[in-house]
C-alpha positions in Angstrom: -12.4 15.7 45.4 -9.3 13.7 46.5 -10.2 11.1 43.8 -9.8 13.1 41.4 -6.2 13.6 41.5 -5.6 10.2 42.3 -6.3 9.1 38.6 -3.7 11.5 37.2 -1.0 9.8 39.4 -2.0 6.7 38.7 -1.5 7.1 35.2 1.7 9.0 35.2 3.3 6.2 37.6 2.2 3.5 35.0 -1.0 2.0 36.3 -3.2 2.1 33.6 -5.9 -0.5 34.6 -6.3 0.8 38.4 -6.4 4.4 36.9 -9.3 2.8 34.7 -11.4 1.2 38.0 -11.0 4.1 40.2 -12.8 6.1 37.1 -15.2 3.0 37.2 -16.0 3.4 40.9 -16.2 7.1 41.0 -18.7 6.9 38.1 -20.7 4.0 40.4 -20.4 6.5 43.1 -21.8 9.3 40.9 -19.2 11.5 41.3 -19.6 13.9 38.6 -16.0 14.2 37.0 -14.6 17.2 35.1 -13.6 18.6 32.2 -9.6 17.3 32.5 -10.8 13.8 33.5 -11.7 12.4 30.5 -8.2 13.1 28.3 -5.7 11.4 30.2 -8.6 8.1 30.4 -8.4 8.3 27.1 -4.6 8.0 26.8 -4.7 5.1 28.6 -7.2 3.3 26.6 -4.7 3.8 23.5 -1.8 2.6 25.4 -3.6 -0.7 26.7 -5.5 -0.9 22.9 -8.7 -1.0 24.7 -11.3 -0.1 22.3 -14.7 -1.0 24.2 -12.7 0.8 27.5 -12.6 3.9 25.0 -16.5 3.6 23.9 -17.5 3.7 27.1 -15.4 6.2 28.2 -17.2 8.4 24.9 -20.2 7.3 26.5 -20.0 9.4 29.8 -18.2 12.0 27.7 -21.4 13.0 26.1 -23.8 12.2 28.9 -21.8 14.7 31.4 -22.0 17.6 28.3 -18.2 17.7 28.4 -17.8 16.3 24.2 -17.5 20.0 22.9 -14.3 20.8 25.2 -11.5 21.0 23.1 -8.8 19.0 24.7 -11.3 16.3 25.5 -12.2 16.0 22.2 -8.7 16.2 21.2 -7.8 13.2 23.4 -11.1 11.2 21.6 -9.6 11.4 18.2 -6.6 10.6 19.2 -7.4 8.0 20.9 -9.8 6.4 18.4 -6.5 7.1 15.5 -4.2 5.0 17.9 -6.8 2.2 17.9 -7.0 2.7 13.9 -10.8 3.9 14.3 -10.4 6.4 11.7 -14.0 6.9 11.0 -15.0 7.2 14.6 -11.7 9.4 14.9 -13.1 11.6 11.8 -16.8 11.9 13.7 -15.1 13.6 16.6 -12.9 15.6 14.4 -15.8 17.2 12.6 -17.9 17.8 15.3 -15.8 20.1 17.2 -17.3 23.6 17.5 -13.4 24.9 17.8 -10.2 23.6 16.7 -6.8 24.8 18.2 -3.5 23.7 16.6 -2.8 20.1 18.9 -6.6 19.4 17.6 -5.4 19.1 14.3 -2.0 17.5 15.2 -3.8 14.8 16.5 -5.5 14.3 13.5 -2.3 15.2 11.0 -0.6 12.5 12.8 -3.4 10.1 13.2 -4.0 9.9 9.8 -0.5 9.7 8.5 -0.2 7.0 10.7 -2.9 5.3 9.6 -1.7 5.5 6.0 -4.1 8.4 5.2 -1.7 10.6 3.6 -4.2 12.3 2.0 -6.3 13.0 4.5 -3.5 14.2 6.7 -2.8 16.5 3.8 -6.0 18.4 3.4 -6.0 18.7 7.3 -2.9 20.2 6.8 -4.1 22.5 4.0 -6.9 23.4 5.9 -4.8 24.5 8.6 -2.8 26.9 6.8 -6.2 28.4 5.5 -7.2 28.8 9.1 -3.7 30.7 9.7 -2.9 28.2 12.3 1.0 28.4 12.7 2.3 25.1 12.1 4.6 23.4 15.0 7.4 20.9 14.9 4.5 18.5 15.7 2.8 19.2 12.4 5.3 19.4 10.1 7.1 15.6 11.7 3.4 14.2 11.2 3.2 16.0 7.7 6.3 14.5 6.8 5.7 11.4 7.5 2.6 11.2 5.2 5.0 12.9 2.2 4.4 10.4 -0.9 7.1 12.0 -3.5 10.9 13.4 -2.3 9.9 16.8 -3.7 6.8 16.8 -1.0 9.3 16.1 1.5 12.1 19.0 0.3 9.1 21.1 0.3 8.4 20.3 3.8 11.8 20.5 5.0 11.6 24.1 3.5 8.7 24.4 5.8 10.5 23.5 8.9 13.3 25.6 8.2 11.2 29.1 8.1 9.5 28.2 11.1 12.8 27.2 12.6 11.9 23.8 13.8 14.3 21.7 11.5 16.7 21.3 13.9 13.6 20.2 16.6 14.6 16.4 17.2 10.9 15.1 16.3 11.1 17.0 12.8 15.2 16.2 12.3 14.6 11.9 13.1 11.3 12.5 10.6 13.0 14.2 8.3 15.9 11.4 8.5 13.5 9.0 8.0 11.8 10.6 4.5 15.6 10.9 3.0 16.7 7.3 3.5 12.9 5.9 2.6 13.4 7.7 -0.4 17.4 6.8 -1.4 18.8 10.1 -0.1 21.3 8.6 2.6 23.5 11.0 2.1 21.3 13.9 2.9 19.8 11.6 5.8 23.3 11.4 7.1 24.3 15.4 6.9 20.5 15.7 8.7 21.2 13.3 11.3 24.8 14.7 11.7 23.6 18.3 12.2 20.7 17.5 14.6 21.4 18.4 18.7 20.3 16.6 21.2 20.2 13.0 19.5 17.8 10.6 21.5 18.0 6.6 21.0 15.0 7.3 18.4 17.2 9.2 16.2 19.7 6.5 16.0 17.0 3.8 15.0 15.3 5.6 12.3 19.1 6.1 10.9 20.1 2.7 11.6 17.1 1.9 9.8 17.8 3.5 7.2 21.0 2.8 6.5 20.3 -1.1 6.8 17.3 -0.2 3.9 20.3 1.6 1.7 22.7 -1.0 1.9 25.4 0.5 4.1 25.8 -1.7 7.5 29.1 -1.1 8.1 28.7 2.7 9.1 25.5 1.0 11.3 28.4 -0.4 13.5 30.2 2.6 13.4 27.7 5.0 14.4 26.3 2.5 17.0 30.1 2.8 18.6 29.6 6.1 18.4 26.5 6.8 20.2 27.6 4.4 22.8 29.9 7.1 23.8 28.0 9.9 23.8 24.6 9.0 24.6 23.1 7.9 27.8 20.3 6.1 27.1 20.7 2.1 27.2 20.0 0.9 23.1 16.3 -0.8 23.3 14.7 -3.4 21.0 15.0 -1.5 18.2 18.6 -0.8 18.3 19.5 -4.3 18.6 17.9 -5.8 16.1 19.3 -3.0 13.4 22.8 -3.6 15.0 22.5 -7.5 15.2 21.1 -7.6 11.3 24.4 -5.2 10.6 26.6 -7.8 11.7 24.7 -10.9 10.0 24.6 -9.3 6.6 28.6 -8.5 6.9 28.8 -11.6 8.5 30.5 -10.3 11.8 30.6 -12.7 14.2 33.2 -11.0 16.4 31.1 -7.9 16.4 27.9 -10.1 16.6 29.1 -12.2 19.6 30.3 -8.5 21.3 26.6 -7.0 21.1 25.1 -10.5 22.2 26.7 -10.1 25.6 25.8 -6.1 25.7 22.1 -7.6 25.7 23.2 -10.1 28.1 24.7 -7.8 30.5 21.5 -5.4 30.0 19.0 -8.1 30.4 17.7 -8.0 26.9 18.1 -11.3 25.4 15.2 -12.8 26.7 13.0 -10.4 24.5 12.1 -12.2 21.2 12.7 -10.5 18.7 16.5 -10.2 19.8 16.9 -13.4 20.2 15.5 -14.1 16.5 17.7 -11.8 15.3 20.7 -13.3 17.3 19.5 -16.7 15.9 20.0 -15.2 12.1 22.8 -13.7 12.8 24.7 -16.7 14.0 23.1 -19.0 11.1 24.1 -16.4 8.6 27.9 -16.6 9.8 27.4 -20.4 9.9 27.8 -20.9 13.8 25.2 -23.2 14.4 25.5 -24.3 17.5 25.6 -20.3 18.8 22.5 -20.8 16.8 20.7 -23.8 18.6 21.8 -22.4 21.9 20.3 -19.3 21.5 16.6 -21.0 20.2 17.3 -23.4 22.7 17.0 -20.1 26.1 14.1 -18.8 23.7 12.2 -22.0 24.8 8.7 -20.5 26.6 8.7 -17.1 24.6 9.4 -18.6 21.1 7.1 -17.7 18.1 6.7 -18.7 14.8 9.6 -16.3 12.8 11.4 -17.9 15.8 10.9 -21.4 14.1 11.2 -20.0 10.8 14.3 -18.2 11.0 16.1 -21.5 12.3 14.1 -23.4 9.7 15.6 -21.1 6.9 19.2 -20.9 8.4 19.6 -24.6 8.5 18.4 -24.7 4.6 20.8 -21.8 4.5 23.8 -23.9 5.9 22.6 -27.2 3.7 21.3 -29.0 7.3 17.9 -30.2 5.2 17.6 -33.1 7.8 17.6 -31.0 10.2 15.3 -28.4 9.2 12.4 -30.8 8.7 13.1 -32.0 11.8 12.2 -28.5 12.8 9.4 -28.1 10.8 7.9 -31.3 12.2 8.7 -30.1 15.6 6.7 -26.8 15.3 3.4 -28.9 16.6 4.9 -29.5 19.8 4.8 -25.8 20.6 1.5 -25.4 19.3 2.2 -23.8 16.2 1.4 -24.6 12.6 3.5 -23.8 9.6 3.1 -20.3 7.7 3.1 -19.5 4.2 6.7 -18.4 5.3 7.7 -21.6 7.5 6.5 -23.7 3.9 8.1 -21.2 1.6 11.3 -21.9 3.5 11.0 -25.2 3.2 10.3 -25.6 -0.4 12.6 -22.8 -1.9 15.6 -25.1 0.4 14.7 -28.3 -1.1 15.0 -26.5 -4.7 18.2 -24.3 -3.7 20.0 -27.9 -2.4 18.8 -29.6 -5.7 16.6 -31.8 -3.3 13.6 -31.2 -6.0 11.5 -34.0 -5.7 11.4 -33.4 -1.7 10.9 -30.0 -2.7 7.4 -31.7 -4.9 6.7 -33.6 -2.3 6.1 -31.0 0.1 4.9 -28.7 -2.3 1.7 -31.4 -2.3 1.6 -31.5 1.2 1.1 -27.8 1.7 -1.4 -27.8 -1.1 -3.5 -30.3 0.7 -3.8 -28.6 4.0 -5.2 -26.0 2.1 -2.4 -22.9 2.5 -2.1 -20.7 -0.7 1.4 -20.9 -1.9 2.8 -18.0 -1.5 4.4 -16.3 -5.0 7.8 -16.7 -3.8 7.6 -20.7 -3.0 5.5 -21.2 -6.5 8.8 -19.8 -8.2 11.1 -22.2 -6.3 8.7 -25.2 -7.7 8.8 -23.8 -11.2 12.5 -23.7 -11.0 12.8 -27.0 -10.1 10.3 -28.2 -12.9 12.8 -26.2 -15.1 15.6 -27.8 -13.5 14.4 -31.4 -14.0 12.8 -30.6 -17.6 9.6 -31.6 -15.7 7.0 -30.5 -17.9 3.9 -32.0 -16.8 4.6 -31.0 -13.3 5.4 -27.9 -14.7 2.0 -27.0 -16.7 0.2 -28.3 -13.1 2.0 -25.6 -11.5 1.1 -23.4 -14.4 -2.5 -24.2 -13.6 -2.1 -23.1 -9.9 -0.9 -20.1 -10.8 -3.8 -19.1 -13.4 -5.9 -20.1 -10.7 -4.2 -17.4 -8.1 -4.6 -14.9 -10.5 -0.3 -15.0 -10.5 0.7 -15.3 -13.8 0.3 -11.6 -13.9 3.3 -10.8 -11.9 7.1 -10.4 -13.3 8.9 -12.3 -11.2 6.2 -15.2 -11.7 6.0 -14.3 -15.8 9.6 -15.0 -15.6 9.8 -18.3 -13.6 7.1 -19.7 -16.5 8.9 -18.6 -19.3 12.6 -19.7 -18.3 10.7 -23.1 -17.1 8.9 -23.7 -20.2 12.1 -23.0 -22.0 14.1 -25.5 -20.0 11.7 -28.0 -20.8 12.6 -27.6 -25.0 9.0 -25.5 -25.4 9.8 -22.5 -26.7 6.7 -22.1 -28.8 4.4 -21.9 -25.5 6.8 -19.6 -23.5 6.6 -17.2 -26.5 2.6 -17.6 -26.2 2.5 -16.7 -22.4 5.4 -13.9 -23.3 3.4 -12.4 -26.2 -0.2 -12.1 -23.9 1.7 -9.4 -22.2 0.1 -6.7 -24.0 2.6 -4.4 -22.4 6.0 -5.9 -21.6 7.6 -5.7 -17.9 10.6 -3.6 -18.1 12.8 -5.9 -16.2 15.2 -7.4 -17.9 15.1 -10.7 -16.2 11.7 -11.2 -18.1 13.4 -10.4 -21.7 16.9 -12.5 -20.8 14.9 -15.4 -20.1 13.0 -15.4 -23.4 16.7 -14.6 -24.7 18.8 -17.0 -23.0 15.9 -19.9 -23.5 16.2 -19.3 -27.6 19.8 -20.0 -27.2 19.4 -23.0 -24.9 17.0 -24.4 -28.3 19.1 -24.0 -30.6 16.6 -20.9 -32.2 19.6 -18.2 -31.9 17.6 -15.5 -34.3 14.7 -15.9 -32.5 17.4 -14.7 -29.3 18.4 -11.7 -31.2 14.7 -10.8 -32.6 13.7 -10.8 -29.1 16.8 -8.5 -28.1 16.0 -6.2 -30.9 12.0 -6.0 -29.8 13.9 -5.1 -26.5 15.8 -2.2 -28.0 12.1 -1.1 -29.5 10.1 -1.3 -26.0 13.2 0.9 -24.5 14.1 -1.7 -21.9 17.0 -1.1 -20.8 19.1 -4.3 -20.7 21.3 -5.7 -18.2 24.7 -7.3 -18.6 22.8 -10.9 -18.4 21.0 -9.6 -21.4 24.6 -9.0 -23.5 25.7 -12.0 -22.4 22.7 -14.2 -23.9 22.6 -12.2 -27.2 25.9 -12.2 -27.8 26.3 -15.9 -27.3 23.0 -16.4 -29.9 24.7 -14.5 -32.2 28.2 -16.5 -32.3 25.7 -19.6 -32.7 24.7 -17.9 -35.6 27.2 -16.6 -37.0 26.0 -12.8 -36.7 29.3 -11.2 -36.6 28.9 -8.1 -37.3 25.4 -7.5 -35.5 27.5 -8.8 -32.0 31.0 -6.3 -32.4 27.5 -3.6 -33.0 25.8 -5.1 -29.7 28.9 -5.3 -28.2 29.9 -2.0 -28.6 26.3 -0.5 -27.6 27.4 -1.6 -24.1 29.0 1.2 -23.2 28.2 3.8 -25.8 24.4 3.8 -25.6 23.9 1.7 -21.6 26.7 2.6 -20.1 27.7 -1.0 -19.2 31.1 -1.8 -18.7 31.9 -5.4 -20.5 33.0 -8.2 -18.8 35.3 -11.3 -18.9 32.4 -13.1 -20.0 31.3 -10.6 -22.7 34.7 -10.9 -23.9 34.9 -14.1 -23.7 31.6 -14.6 -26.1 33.3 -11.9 -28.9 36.5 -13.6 -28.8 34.9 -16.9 -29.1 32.8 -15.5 -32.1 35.5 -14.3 -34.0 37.8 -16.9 -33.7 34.6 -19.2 -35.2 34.3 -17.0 -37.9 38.3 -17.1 -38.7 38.5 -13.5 -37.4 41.9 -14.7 -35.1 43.7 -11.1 -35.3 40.5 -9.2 -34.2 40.2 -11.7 -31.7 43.8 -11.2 -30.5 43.3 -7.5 -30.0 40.1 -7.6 -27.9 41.6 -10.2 -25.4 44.6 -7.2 -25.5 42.3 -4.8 -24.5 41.1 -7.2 -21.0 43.4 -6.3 -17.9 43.3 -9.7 -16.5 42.3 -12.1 -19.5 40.9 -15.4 -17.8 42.3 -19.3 -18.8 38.9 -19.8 -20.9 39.3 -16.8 -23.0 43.1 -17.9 -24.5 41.5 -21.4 -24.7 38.9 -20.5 -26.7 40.8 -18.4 -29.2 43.5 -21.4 -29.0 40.8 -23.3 -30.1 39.9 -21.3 -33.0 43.5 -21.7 -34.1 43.0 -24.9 -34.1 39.8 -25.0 -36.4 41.5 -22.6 -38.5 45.3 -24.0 -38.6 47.0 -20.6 -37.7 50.2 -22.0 -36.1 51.9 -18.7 -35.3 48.7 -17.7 -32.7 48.5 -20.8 -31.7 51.8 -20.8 -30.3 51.2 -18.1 -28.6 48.3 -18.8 -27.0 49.8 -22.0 -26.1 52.7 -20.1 -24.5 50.4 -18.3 -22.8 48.3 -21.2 -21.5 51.3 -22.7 -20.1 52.5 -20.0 -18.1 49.3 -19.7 -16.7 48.7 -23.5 -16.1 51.8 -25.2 -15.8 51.0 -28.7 -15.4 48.3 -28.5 -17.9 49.5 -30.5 -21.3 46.2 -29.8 -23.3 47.7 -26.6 -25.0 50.8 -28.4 -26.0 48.4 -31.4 -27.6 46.2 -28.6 -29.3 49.5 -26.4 -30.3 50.8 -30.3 -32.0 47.5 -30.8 -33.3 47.6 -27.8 -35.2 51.4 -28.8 -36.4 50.1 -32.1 -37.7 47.0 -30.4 -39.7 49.8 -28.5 -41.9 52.2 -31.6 -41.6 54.9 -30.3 -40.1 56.0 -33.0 -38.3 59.1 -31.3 -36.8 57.1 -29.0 -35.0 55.2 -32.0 -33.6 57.9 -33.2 -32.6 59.3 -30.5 -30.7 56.0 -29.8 -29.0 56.0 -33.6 -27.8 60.0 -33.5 -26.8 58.4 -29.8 -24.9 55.7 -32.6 -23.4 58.2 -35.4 -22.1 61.2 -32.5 -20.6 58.1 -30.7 -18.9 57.2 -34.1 -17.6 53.6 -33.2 -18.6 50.9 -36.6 -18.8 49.2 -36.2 -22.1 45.4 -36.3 -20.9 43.3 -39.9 -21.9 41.5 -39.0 -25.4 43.4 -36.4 -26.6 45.6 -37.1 -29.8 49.0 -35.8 -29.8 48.4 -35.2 -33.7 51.5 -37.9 -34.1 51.9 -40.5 -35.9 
């Protein structure tokens, strides 16, 4: 039976398909194969995502009386799980007569995989009735279907009784649950504590530290485990390095790791070469860029296309970004809801609206769905050109999608309608929203869109209905509420907002918070409260002694005045407006030697008294 252990080699040197038409001839020949035939077949069909191959191969399983031997009906469901053909994966499962511990591995991990969590959980449970001793197999395929952190501590637990947490399957798993679920920090002791590091490890942290916002220890670990490791970085590692440097916009580093995958012959994969792509858009090289598409010629696909279309949006190149997108024909491709969505969202971002209309149509009338991000670019610019009628057609499409259900969308309507001066219908789509969203962009809109109408209580009622629902604003929020109230003269309700910041959110206030109080207070007369608040900023901005220099002015108080003046003109010495205020303010109380001595301050600083603005002599 020389045949037989020809198959085995075949397989374990890589050639799947001949390993699959020696089986076929053997079987043509009726030679009767045996029990350890059939699992590594099955293998193969996984790896070459053959399902028919793997039927058939089920087929003979059952005719030759081999489909109650355990590892071959181990091999089946695994197979069938790596094809995602849970059911037929399940069948085999339940009719094995005997079940050892890599039986339900295979199903653990298959339907964890799968995204059967539970399922992979009652196997599990079902196992430890069954006194099966977990292995460091089970618990990394356990893990991976934990929903909740608590699951995953109690797992971890687990692994460290059996004494597999430091196994590197189990360790990279358990690296992965920590940064999934915001716990880089225990992520990065796991990762630091686990032997034997393999290039897998280092992806899943890479990955995870790109998903927690941290890419500048990506580059720092990926130094490090080019020293240490032998293994050459793959795919993976590339792209997580390559994003690193676009989102810190590294181009030194960037340009260093495009010629590592030059000198390892990696470029010419893909997905790299995407990334590279990004990566030089996103630091604004563009012809790095175009030279880099350009090699992809032959192998590109549509992100390809897409991710030059974006970056050229990105770097304000419109022109040349439809000249992409009218391009992506001659490769055969056809835009996505991405490729469109690029498009679109561009035109808006550059203020390009009506191309951004234009095109909007277009898409519509090839019949693509808009996708929810590219509906909120067109809403924006409805908002943005107080298009209302374009704006309720939009409105339409979105009923239509069954989208006016999500936030992000709810929001885009409401801060639309409001920029078009109808507040009464974005307080009729806000109120069917039987139960508010608890972002705060959703209220600050409704907020900020009052204030923008002129209707500042209706501002503050909506804050107040905020404070009720327990959302918990956002310094946007503040800021809107705080300028309604100065419109309306709600003094003491904004020094109350103002100090729930901190004392009840936690929210530090900002220039521009400060700026709205001390713009408030000086409207209401309240100069000396004013005065102490801008005392209590580190670095008060030009705006914030303008305004209170302002309020001086409304209010004739030529002592502050002065000083803010003085204060003005350290900051901007060529400026003349404070002087002109400061003489206006001298003028008001008709001291016209103090006017005068402001304008001889005017001609010695040789300062040009601005067009339109009175000098307050006469």
């Amino acid at each position: 039976m020389k045949t037989q252990t020809q198959i085995p080699k075949l397989i374990t040197n890589g050639f799947y398909k001949e390993a699959l038409s020696l089986y076929s001839q053997q079987h043509s020949a009726s030679l009767p194969p045996h029990k350890f035939t059939f699992p590594p077949l099955f293998k193969v069909c996984a790896k070459l995502k053959s399902s028919i191959q793997g039927q058939i191969l089920h087929a003979h399983l059952i005719k030759t009386g081999f489909s109650s031997e355990i590892h071959a009906a181990t091999a089946l469901t695994d197979m069938y799980m790596k094809l995602n053909l849970v059911s037929n994966a399940l069948k085999v499962f339940n009719e094995m007569p005997d079940r050892n511990l890599a039986s339900l591995n295979a199903a653990i991990s298959g339907f964890s995989q799968n995204g059967y969590v539970r399922e992979a959980l009652r196997v599990f449970k079902e196992a430890v009735v069954e006194l099966f001793r977990p292995n460091s197999v089970t618990v990394a395929s356990v893990l991976s279907a934990c929903e909740s952190l608590d699951h995953g501590l109690q797992m971890h637990c687990l692994a460290i009784k059996l004494g597999v947490e430091m196994d590197v399957y189990v360790a990279t798993t358990l690296v992965t649950i920590y940064s999934n679920f915001k716990e880089i920090a225990v992520a990065t002791r796991v990762f630091g504590e686990t032997p034997g590091k393999n290039i897998v490890s280092y992806n899943a942290f890479f990955t995870g530290l790109l998903n927690n916002g941290v890419p500048l220890v990506v580059l720092k670990v990926f130094k490090d485990m080019k020293e240490c490791l032998s293994d050459e970085p793959n795919s993976v590692t590339f792209i997580s390095v390559i994003s690193a440097c676009a989102s810190l916009l590294y181009l030194q580093f960037g340009r260093q790791v495009h010629g590592l995958t030059l000198k390892i012959e990696k470029q010419s994969d893909t997905v790299i070469g995407t990334a590279l792509v990004d990566m030089y858009l996103k630091c604004g090289c563009l012809p790095w860029a175009d030279d880099v598409f350009q090699e992809l010629r032959g192998s590109r696909n549509i992100l390809t296309w897409n991710t030059m279309i974006a970056g050229m949006m990105l770097n304000g190149r419109s022109e040349k970004a439809m000249e992409l997108f009218e391009g992506l024909a001659h490769e055969g491709f056809k835009p996505d809801p991405a490729t469109w969505n690029s498009m679109i969202s561009g035109f808006s971002q550059l203020g390009m609206r009506f191309e951004a209309f234009k095109l909007f149509e277009k898409m519509q009338s090839t019949g693509m769905v808009p996708s929810l991000k590219c509906v909120t670019s067109v809403l924006s610019a409805c908002a943005d050109l107080s298009a209302l009628k374009l704006g309720k057609e939009t409105h339409g499409h979105v009923i239509r999608a069954d989208l006016n259900k999500d936030e992000s969308m709810a929001t885009a309507l409401i801060s639309m309608y409001m920029k078009c001066g109808q507040p009464s219908w974005a307080q009729r789509f806000f109120d069917q929203f039987e139960i508010k969203p608890d972002d705060p962009a959703f209220w600050n809109a409704m907020i900020s869109g009052y204030g923008r109408n002129g209707e500042y209580e209706s501002a503050v009622e909506i804050f107040d209905l905020m404070q009720q629902e327990k959302v918990k604003p956002n310094s946007a929020s503040f800021v809107a509420v705080l300028s309604a109230c100065g419109h309306a003269g709600h003094v003491d309700k904004a020094l109350q907002i103002f100090t729930m910041m901190d004392d009840d959110f936690g929210l530090k206030p900002k220039q521009e918070h400060f700026g709205c109080m001390v713009d408030l207070l000086g409207r209401s007369g309240r100069l000396d409260e004013a005065r102490e608040l801008i005392r209590e900023l580190p670095e008060p901005t030009v705006s914030v002694y303008h305004s209170l220099l302002g309020a001086c002015w409304c209010h004739l108080n030529s002592d502050l005045g002065e000083e803010m003046a003085m204060k003005l003109q350290e900051m901007e010495p060529e400026n003349p407006t404070p002087f002109v205020i400061l003489s206006n303010i001298y003028a008001g109380l008709g001291r016209w030697e103090d006017v005068g001595r402001i304008r001889q301050m005017i001609n010695d600083r040789q300062l040009t008294k601005l067009p339109g603005i009175s000098a307050g002599i006469t």
